[in-house]
N, C-alpha and C positions, 0 to 999 in steps of 0.2 A: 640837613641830615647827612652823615658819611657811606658811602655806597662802597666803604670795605671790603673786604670779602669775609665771610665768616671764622670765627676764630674761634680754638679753646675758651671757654668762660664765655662766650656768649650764650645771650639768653636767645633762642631761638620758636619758631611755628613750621610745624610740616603745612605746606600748601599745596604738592601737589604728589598724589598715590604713587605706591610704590613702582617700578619698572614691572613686576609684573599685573598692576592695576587694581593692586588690593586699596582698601580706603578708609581701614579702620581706624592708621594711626594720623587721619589729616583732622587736624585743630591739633594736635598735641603740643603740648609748648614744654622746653628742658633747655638746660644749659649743657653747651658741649661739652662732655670730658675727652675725649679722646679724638684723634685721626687717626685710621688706618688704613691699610693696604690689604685686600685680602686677592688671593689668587682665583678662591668660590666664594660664591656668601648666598647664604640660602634666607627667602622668607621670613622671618618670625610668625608671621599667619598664617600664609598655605603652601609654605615649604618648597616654591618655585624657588631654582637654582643661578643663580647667574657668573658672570666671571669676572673676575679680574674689576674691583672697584674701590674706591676709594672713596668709605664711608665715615661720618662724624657717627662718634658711638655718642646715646644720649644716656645709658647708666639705667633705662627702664626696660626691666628684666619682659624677655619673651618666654612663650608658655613653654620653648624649648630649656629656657634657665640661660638662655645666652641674652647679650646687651642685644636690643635695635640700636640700628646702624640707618643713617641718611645718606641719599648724594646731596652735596652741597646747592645743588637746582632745586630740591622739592624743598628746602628750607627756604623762611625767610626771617632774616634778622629782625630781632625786638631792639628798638635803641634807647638804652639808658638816658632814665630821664634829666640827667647831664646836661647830652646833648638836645634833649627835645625843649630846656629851660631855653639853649641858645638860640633857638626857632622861634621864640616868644617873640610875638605882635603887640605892640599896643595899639588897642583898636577902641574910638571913642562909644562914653558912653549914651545911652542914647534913651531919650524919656520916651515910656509906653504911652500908647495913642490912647 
């Protein structure tokens, strides 16, 4: 499997809550549309404030009407199954007892 870093068009998993330990949006799974740079970035849940971060927007609207936004840490990459064919084992087969 490629241990990339995440990229626009990936299909991605939140797995770990947000910096200020909200947990609503861990399982969510979306393709990145965007990187950005914000100066603040507040919540989408409970509206705690932070600074200066550089979030992948995922394009699923918050109850403010703005994208969520990830650090690239709480995501983890989905990998196309591409590459998960090139990971294929043949493993024999084997008669039930």
């Amino acid at each position: 499997m490629s241990d990339r870093p995440i990229q626009v068009g990936d299909l991605v998993q939140v797995v770990k809550p947000g910096l200020c330990g909200c947990t609503t949006t861990l399982g969510w799974v979306f393709v990145v549309l965007d990187e950005k740079k914000y100066s603040v970035t507040t919540c989408g849940t409970c509206n705690a404030q932070f600074g200066r971060l550089v979030l992948l927007e995922s394009g699923i609207q918050s109850p403010r009407g703005d994208s969520y936004g990830f650090r690239r840490s709480a995501l983890k990459r989905v990998p196309p199954l591409s590459e998960l064919e090139d990971q294929r084992t043949q493993e024999d087969m084997k008669e039930p007892a």
